[in-house]
C-alpha atoms as an extended CHARMM CRD file, in Angstrom:
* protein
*
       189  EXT
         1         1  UNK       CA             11.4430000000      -13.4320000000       14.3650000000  PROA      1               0.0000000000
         2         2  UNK       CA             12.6220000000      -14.5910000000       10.9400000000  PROA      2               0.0000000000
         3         3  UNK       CA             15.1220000000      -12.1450000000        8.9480000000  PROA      3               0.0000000000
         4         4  UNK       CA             16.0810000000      -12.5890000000        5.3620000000  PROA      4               0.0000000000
         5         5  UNK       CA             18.4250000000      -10.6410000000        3.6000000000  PROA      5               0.0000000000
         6         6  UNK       CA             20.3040000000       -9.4110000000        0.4590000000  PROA      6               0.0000000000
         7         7  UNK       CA             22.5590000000       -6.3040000000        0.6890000000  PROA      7               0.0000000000
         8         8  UNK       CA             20.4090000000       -3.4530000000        2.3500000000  PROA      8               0.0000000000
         9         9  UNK       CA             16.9210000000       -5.4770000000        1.2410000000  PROA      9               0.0000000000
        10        10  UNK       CA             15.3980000000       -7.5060000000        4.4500000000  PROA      10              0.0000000000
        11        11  UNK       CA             12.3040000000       -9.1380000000        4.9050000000  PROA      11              0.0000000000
        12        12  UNK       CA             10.6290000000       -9.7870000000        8.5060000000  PROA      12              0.0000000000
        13        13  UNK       CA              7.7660000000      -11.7910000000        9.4320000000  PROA      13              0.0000000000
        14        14  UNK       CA              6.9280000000      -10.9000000000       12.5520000000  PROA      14              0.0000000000
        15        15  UNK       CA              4.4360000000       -9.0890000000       14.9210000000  PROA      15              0.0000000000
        16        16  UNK       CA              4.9430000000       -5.5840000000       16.4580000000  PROA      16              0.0000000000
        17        17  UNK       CA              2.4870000000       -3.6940000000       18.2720000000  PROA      17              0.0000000000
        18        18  UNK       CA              0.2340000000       -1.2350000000       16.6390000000  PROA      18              0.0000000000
        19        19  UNK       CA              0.6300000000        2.1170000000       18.1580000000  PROA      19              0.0000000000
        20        20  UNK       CA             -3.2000000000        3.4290000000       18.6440000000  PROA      20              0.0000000000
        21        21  UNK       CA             -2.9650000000        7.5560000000       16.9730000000  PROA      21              0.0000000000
        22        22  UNK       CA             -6.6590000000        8.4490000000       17.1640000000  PROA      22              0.0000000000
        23        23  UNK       CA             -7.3380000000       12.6620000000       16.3870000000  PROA      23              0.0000000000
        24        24  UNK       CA             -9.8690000000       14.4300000000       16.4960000000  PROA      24              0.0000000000
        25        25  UNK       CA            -10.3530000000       16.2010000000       12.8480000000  PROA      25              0.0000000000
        26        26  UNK       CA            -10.6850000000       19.9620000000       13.7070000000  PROA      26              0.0000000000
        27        27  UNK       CA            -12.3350000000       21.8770000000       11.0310000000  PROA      27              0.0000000000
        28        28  UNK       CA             -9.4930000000       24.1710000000        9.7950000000  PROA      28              0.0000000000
        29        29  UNK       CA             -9.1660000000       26.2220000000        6.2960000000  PROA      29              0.0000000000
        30        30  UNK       CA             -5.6000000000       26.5720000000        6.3080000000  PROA      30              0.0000000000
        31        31  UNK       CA             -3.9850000000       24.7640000000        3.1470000000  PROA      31              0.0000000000
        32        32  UNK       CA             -2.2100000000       21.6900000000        4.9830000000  PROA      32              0.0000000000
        33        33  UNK       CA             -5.8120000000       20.8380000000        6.5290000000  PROA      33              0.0000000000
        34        34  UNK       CA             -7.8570000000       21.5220000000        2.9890000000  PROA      34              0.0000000000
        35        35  UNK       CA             -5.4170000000       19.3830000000        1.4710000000  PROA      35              0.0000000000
        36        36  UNK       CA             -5.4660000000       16.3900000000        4.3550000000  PROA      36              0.0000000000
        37        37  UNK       CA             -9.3320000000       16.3830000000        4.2480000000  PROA      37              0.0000000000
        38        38  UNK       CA             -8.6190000000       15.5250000000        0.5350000000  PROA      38              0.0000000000
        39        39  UNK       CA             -6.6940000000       12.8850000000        1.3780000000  PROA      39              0.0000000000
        40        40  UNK       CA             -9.2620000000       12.2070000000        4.1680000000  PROA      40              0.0000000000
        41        41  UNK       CA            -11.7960000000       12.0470000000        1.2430000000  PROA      41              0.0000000000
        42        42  UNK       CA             -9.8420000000        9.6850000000       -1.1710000000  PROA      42              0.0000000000
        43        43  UNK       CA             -9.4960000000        7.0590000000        1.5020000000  PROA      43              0.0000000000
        44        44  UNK       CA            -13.5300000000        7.3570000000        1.8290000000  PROA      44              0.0000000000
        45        45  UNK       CA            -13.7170000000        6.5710000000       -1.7870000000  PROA      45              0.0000000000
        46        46  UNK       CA            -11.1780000000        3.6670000000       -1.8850000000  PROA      46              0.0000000000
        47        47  UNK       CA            -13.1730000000        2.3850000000        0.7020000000  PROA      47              0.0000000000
        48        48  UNK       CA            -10.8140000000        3.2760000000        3.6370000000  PROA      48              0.0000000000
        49        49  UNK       CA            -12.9060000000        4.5860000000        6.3520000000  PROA      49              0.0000000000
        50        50  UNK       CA            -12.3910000000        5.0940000000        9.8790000000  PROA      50              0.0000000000
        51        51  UNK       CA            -14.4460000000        2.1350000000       11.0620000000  PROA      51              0.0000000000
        52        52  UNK       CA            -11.9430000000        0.0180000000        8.8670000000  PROA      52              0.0000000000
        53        53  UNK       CA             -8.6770000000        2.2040000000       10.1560000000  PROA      53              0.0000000000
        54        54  UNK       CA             -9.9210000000        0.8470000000       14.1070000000  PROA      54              0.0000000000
        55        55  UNK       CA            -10.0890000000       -2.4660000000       12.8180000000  PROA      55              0.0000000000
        56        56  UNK       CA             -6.5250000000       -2.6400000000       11.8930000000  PROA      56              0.0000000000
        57        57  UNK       CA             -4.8350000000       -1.2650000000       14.7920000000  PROA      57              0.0000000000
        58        58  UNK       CA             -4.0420000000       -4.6030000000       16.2220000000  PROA      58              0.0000000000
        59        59  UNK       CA             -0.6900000000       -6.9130000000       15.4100000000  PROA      59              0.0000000000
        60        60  UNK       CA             -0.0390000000       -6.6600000000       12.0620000000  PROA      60              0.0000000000
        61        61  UNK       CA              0.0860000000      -10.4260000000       10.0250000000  PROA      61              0.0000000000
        62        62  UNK       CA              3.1420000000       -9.4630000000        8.7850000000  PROA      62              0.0000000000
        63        63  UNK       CA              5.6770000000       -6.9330000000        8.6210000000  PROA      63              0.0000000000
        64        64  UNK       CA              8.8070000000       -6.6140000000        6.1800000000  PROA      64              0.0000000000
        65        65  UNK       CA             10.8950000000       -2.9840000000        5.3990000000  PROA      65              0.0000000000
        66        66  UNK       CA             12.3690000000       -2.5400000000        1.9020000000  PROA      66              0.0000000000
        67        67  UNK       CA             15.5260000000       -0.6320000000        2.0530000000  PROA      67              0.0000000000
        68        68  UNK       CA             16.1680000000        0.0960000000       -1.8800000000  PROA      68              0.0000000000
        69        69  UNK       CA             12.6280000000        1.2710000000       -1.9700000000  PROA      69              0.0000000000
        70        70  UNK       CA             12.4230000000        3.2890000000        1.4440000000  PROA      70              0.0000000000
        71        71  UNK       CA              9.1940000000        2.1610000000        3.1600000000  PROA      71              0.0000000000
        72        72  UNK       CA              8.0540000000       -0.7660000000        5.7730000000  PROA      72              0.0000000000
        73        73  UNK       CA              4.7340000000       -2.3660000000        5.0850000000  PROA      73              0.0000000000
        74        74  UNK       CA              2.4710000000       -3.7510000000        7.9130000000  PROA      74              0.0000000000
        75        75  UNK       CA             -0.0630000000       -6.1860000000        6.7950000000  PROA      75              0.0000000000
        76        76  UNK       CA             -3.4400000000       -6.2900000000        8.9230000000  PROA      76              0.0000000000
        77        77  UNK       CA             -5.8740000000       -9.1360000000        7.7970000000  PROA      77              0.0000000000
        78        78  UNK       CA             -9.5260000000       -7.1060000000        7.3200000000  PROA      78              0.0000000000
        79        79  UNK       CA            -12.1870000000       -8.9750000000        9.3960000000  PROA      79              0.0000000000
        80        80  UNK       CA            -14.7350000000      -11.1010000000        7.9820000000  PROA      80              0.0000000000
        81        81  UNK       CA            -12.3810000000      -11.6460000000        4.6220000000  PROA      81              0.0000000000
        82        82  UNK       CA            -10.5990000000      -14.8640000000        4.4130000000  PROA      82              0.0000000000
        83        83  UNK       CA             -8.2390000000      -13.1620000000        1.6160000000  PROA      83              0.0000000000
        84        84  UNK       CA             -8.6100000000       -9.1800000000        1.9960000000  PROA      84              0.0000000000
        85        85  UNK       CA             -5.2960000000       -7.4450000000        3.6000000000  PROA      85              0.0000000000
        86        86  UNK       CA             -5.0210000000       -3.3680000000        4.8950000000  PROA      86              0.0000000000
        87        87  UNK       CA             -1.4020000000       -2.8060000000        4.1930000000  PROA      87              0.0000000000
        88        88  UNK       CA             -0.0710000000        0.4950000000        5.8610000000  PROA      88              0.0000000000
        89        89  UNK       CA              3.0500000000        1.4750000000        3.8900000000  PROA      89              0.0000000000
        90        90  UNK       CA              5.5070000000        3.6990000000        5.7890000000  PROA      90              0.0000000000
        91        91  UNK       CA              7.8600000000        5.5600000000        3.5610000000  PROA      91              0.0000000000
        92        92  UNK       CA             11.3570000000        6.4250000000        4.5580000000  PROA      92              0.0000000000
        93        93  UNK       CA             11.0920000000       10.4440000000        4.3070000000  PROA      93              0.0000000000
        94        94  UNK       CA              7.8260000000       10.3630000000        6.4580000000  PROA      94              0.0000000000
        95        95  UNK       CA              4.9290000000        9.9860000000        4.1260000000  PROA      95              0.0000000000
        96        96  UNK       CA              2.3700000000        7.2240000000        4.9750000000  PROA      96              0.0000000000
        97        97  UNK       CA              0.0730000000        5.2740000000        2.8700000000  PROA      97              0.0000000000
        98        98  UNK       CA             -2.8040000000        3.0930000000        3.1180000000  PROA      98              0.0000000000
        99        99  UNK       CA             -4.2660000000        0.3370000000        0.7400000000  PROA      99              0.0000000000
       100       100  UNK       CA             -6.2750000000       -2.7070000000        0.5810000000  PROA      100             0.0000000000
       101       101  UNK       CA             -5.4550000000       -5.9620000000       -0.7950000000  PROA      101             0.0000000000
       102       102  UNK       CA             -7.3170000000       -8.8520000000       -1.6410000000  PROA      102             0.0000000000
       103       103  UNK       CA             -4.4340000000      -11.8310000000       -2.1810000000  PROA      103             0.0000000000
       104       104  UNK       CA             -6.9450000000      -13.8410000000       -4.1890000000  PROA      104             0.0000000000
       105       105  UNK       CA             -7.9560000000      -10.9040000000       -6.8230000000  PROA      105             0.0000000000
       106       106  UNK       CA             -4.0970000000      -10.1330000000       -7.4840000000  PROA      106             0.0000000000
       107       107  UNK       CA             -2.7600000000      -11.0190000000      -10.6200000000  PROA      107             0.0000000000
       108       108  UNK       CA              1.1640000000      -12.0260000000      -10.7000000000  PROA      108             0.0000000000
       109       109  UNK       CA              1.0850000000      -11.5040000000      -14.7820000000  PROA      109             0.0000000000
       110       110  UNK       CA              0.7590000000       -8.2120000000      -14.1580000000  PROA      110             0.0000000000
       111       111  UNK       CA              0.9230000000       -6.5980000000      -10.5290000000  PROA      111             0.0000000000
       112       112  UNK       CA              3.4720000000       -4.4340000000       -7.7710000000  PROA      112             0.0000000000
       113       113  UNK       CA              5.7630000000       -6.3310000000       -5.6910000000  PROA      113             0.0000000000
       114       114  UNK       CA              3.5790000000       -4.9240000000       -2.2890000000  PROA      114             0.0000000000
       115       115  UNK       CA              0.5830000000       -7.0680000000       -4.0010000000  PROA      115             0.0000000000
       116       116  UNK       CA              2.8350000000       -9.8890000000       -5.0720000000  PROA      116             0.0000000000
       117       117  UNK       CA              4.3250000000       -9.9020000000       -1.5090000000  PROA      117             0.0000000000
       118       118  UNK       CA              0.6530000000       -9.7340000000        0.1430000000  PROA      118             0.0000000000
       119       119  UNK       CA             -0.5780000000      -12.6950000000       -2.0940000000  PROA      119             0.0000000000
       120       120  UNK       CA              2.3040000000      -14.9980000000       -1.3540000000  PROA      120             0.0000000000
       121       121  UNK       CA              2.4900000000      -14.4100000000        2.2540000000  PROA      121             0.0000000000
       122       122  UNK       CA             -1.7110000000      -15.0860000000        2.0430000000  PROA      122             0.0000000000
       123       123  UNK       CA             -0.6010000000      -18.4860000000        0.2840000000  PROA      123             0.0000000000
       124       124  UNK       CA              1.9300000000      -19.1240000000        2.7920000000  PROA      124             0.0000000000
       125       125  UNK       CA             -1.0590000000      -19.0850000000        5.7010000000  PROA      125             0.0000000000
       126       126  UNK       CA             -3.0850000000      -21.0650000000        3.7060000000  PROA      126             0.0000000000
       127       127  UNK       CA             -0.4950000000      -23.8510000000        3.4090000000  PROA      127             0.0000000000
       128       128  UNK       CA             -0.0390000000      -23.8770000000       -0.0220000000  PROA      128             0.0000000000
       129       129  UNK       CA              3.4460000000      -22.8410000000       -0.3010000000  PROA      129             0.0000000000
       130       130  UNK       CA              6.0870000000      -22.6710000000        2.1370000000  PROA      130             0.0000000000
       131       131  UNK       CA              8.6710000000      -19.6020000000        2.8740000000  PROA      131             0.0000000000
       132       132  UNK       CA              8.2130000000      -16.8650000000        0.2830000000  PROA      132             0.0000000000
       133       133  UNK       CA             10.5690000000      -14.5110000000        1.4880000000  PROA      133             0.0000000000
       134       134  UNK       CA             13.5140000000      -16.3910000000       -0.6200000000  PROA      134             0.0000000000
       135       135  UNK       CA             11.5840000000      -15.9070000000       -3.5690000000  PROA      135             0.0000000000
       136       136  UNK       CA             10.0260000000      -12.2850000000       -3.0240000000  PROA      136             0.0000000000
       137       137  UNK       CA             13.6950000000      -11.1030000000       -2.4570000000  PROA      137             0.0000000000
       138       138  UNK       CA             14.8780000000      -12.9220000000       -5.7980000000  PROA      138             0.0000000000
       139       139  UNK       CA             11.9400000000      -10.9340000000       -7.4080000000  PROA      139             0.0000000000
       140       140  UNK       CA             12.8370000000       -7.8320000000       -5.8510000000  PROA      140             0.0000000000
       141       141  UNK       CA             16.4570000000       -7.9030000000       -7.2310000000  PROA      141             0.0000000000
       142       142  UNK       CA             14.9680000000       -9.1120000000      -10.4550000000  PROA      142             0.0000000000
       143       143  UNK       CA             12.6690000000       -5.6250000000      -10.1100000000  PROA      143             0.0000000000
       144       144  UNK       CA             15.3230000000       -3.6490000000       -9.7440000000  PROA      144             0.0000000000
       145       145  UNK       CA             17.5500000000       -5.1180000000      -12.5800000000  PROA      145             0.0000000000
       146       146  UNK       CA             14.8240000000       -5.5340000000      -14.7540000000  PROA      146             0.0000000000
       147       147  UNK       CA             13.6320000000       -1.3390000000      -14.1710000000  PROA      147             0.0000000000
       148       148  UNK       CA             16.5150000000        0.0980000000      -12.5780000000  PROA      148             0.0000000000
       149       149  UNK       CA             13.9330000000        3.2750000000      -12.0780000000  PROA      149             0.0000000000
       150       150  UNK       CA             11.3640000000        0.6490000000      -10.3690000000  PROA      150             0.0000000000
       151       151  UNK       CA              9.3010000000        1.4440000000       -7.6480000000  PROA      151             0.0000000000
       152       152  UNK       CA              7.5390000000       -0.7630000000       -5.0030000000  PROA      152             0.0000000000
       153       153  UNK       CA              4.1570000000        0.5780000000       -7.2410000000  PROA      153             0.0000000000
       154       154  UNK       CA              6.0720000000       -0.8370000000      -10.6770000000  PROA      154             0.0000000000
       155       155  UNK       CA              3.5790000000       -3.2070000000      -12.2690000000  PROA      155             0.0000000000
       156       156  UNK       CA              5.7760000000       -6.5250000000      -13.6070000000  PROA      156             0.0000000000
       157       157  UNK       CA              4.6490000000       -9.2420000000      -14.9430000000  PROA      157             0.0000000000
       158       158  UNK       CA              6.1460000000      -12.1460000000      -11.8120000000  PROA      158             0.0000000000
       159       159  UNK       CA              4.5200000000      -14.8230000000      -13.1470000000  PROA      159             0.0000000000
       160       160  UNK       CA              6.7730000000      -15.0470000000      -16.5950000000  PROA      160             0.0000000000
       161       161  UNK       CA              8.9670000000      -14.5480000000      -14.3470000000  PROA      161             0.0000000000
       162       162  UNK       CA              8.9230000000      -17.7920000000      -11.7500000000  PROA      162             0.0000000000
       163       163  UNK       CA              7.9350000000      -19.6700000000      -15.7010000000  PROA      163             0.0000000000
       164       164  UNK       CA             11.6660000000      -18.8520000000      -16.7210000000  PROA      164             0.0000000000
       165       165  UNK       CA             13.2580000000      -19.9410000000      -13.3240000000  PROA      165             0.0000000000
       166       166  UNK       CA             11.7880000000      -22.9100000000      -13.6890000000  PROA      166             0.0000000000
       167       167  UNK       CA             12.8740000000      -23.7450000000      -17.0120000000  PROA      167             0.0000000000
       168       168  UNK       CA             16.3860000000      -22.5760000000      -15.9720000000  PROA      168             0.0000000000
       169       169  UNK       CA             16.2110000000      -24.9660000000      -13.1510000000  PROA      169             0.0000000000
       170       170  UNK       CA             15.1220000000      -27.7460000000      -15.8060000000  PROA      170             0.0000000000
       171       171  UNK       CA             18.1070000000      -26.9930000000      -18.6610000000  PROA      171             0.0000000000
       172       172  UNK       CA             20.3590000000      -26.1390000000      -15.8020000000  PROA      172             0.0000000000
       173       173  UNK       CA             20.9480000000      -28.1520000000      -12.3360000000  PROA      173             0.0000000000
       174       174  UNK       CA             17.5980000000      -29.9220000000      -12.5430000000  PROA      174             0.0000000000
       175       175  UNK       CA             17.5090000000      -29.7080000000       -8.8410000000  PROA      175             0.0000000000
       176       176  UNK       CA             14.1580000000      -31.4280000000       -7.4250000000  PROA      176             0.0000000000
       177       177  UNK       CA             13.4830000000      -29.3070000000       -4.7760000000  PROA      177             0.0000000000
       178       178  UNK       CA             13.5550000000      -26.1500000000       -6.7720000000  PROA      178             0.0000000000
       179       179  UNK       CA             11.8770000000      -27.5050000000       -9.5110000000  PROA      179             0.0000000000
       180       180  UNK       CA              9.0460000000      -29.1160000000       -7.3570000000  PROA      180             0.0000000000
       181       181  UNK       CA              8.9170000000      -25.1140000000       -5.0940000000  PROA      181             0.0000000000
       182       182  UNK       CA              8.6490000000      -23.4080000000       -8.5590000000  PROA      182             0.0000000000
       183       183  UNK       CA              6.0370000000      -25.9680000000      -10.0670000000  PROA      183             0.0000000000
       184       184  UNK       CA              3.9170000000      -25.1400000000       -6.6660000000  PROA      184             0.0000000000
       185       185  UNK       CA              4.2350000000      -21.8370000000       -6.7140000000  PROA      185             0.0000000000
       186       186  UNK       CA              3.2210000000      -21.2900000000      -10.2340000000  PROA      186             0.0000000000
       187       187  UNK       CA             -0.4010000000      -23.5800000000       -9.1610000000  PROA      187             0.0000000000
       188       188  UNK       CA             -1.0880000000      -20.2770000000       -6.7790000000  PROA      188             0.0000000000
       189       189  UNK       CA              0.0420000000      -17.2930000000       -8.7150000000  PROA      189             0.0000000000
Protein backbone atom coordinates (compact mmCIF):
# COMPACT_ATOMS: atom_id res chain seq x y z
CA UNK A 1 0.00 0.00 0.00
CA UNK A 2 1.37 3.46 -0.78
CA UNK A 3 0.55 6.38 1.86
CA UNK A 4 1.19 10.02 1.24
CA UNK A 5 0.71 12.62 3.57
CA UNK A 6 0.48 16.30 4.71
CA UNK A 7 -0.87 17.12 8.21
CA UNK A 8 -4.31 15.24 8.58
CA UNK A 9 -4.59 15.00 4.41
CA UNK A 10 -3.50 11.27 3.14
CA UNK A 11 -3.78 9.71 -0.01
CA UNK A 12 -3.90 5.72 -0.54
CA UNK A 13 -3.71 3.75 -3.56
CA UNK A 14 -4.70 0.65 -2.75
CA UNK A 15 -7.40 -2.13 -2.99
CA UNK A 16 -9.95 -3.02 -0.23
CA UNK A 17 -12.74 -5.26 -0.57
CA UNK A 18 -16.14 -4.10 -1.53
CA UNK A 19 -18.62 -5.03 1.05
CA UNK A 20 -21.76 -6.49 -1.09
CA UNK A 21 -25.21 -4.36 0.77
CA UNK A 22 -27.95 -5.54 -1.58
CA UNK A 23 -31.89 -4.52 -0.11
CA UNK A 24 -34.74 -5.18 -1.11
CA UNK A 25 -36.74 -1.67 -1.69
CA UNK A 26 -40.01 -2.14 0.33
CA UNK A 27 -42.69 0.12 -0.78
CA UNK A 28 -43.15 2.41 2.29
CA UNK A 29 -44.93 6.06 2.54
CA UNK A 30 -43.29 7.17 5.52
CA UNK A 31 -41.12 10.43 4.82
CA UNK A 32 -37.45 8.87 5.15
CA UNK A 33 -38.59 6.22 2.36
CA UNK A 34 -40.52 9.04 0.00
CA UNK A 35 -37.51 10.96 0.29
CA UNK A 36 -34.83 7.86 -0.44
CA UNK A 37 -36.94 6.80 -3.51
CA UNK A 38 -36.09 10.43 -4.58
CA UNK A 39 -32.78 9.90 -4.22
CA UNK A 40 -33.41 6.41 -5.71
CA UNK A 41 -34.86 8.40 -8.71
CA UNK A 42 -31.99 10.99 -9.20
CA UNK A 43 -29.42 8.26 -9.49
CA UNK A 44 -31.84 6.77 -12.39
CA UNK A 45 -31.53 10.04 -14.10
CA UNK A 46 -27.73 10.56 -13.70
CA UNK A 47 -27.56 7.36 -15.13
CA UNK A 48 -26.82 5.40 -11.88
CA UNK A 49 -28.86 2.35 -11.96
CA UNK A 50 -28.76 -0.77 -10.17
CA UNK A 51 -27.32 -2.85 -12.99
CA UNK A 52 -24.34 -0.27 -12.86
CA UNK A 53 -24.31 -0.25 -8.72
CA UNK A 54 -23.57 -4.52 -9.17
CA UNK A 55 -20.98 -3.74 -11.49
CA UNK A 56 -18.97 -1.81 -9.08
CA UNK A 57 -19.00 -3.89 -6.10
CA UNK A 58 -15.67 -5.39 -6.82
CA UNK A 59 -11.97 -3.88 -5.69
CA UNK A 60 -12.07 -0.49 -6.10
CA UNK A 61 -8.99 1.04 -8.66
CA UNK A 62 -8.22 3.24 -6.14
CA UNK A 63 -8.97 4.46 -2.85
CA UNK A 64 -7.71 7.75 -1.00
CA UNK A 65 -9.66 9.54 2.33
CA UNK A 66 -9.48 13.35 2.62
CA UNK A 67 -9.35 14.38 6.17
CA UNK A 68 -9.88 18.38 5.82
CA UNK A 69 -12.79 17.53 3.65
CA UNK A 70 -14.35 14.48 5.64
CA UNK A 71 -15.05 11.75 3.05
CA UNK A 72 -13.04 8.59 1.41
CA UNK A 73 -13.55 8.05 -2.26
CA UNK A 74 -13.42 4.53 -3.88
CA UNK A 75 -12.84 4.54 -7.52
CA UNK A 76 -14.44 1.50 -9.55
CA UNK A 77 -13.46 1.50 -13.34
CA UNK A 78 -17.18 1.09 -15.26
CA UNK A 79 -16.92 -1.90 -17.70
CA UNK A 80 -16.62 -1.57 -21.28
CA UNK A 81 -15.12 2.25 -20.78
CA UNK A 82 -11.48 2.61 -21.18
CA UNK A 83 -11.81 6.17 -19.30
CA UNK A 84 -15.32 6.16 -17.34
CA UNK A 85 -14.86 5.84 -13.31
CA UNK A 86 -18.03 5.18 -10.50
CA UNK A 87 -16.58 7.00 -7.58
CA UNK A 88 -18.50 6.21 -4.25
CA UNK A 89 -17.76 9.13 -1.90
CA UNK A 90 -18.15 8.33 1.81
CA UNK A 91 -18.59 11.37 3.95
CA UNK A 92 -17.34 11.58 7.47
CA UNK A 93 -20.86 12.20 9.33
CA UNK A 94 -22.42 9.18 7.41
CA UNK A 95 -23.84 10.46 4.20
CA UNK A 96 -22.86 8.57 0.99
CA UNK A 97 -22.63 9.64 -2.52
CA UNK A 98 -22.35 8.28 -5.86
CA UNK A 99 -21.01 9.77 -9.24
CA UNK A 100 -19.56 8.96 -12.49
CA UNK A 101 -16.49 10.13 -14.02
CA UNK A 102 -15.14 10.03 -17.30
CA UNK A 103 -11.12 11.06 -16.80
CA UNK A 104 -10.95 11.97 -20.48
CA UNK A 105 -14.13 14.50 -20.53
CA UNK A 106 -12.73 16.38 -17.30
CA UNK A 107 -11.48 19.65 -17.72
CA UNK A 108 -8.51 20.79 -15.21
CA UNK A 109 -9.27 24.69 -16.28
CA UNK A 110 -12.16 24.38 -14.58
CA UNK A 111 -13.17 21.19 -12.44
CA UNK A 112 -13.40 19.60 -8.41
CA UNK A 113 -10.42 18.10 -6.98
CA UNK A 114 -12.55 14.39 -6.86
CA UNK A 115 -12.51 14.85 -10.90
CA UNK A 116 -9.00 16.21 -10.98
CA UNK A 117 -7.93 13.29 -8.70
CA UNK A 118 -9.95 10.64 -10.96
CA UNK A 119 -8.30 12.04 -14.22
CA UNK A 120 -4.75 11.94 -12.96
CA UNK A 121 -4.89 8.65 -11.36
CA UNK A 122 -6.62 7.50 -15.08
CA UNK A 123 -3.30 9.11 -16.58
CA UNK A 124 -1.22 7.42 -14.15
CA UNK A 125 -2.67 3.77 -15.56
CA UNK A 126 -2.25 4.82 -18.83
CA UNK A 127 1.46 5.55 -18.39
CA UNK A 128 1.49 8.93 -19.13
CA UNK A 129 2.50 10.37 -15.93
CA UNK A 130 3.97 8.88 -13.00
CA UNK A 131 2.85 9.32 -9.10
CA UNK A 132 0.14 11.95 -8.81
CA UNK A 133 -0.47 11.80 -5.32
CA UNK A 134 2.56 14.46 -4.69
CA UNK A 135 0.90 16.72 -6.87
CA UNK A 136 -2.94 16.16 -5.98
CA UNK A 137 -1.90 16.87 -2.30
CA UNK A 138 0.04 20.17 -3.40
CA UNK A 139 -3.34 21.05 -5.14
CA UNK A 140 -5.34 20.21 -2.29
CA UNK A 141 -3.40 22.59 0.07
CA UNK A 142 -3.43 25.05 -2.76
CA UNK A 143 -7.57 24.44 -2.58
CA UNK A 144 -7.75 25.13 0.67
CA UNK A 145 -5.51 28.31 0.73
CA UNK A 146 -6.80 29.50 -2.31
CA UNK A 147 -10.91 29.08 -0.82
CA UNK A 148 -10.44 28.61 2.72
CA UNK A 149 -14.46 27.73 2.55
CA UNK A 150 -13.54 25.03 -0.33
CA UNK A 151 -15.14 21.93 -0.66
CA UNK A 152 -14.07 18.63 -2.39
CA UNK A 153 -17.19 19.89 -5.03
CA UNK A 154 -15.20 23.55 -5.37
CA UNK A 155 -14.68 24.03 -9.09
CA UNK A 156 -10.81 25.57 -9.57
CA UNK A 157 -9.24 26.18 -12.33
CA UNK A 158 -5.78 23.33 -11.72
CA UNK A 159 -4.52 23.79 -14.85
CA UNK A 160 -3.34 27.70 -14.29
CA UNK A 161 -2.41 26.29 -11.60
CA UNK A 162 0.46 23.44 -12.55
CA UNK A 163 1.22 26.67 -15.58
CA UNK A 164 2.49 28.85 -12.54
CA UNK A 165 4.50 25.99 -10.80
CA UNK A 166 6.16 25.54 -13.66
CA UNK A 167 7.22 28.92 -14.30
CA UNK A 168 8.22 29.13 -10.60
CA UNK A 169 10.32 26.13 -11.12
CA UNK A 170 11.87 27.99 -14.30
CA UNK A 171 12.66 31.68 -12.46
CA UNK A 172 13.37 29.75 -9.34
CA UNK A 173 15.62 26.41 -8.86
CA UNK A 174 15.26 25.39 -12.50
CA UNK A 175 15.30 21.88 -11.28
CA UNK A 176 15.01 19.33 -14.38
CA UNK A 177 13.05 16.87 -12.94
CA UNK A 178 10.31 19.15 -11.82
CA UNK A 179 10.34 21.08 -14.73
CA UNK A 180 10.30 18.00 -17.13
CA UNK A 181 7.04 16.29 -14.37
CA UNK A 182 5.23 19.69 -14.76
CA UNK A 183 5.85 20.03 -18.66
CA UNK A 184 4.24 16.27 -18.80
CA UNK A 185 1.64 16.79 -16.80
CA UNK A 186 0.39 19.88 -18.41
CA UNK A 187 0.41 17.51 -22.14
CA UNK A 188 -2.56 15.43 -20.15
CA UNK A 189 -4.58 17.96 -18.28
Amino acid sequence: MNVMGIGNYSVINSYHPQRANIEEKQISYSFADMVQNKLDDADKARGVDEAHRQSCTGKPVWHWHDGPFGYSAEVYKNEGSTSEYTVKLKYDNGKEEERIVDAEKVNASSCNMVDLSVRMYHLDAEGKIENPAPDLIVAHLYLQHRTPNANENTIVDYRSWFEQQLDLELNNDRNWKNISRLTNLLDYL
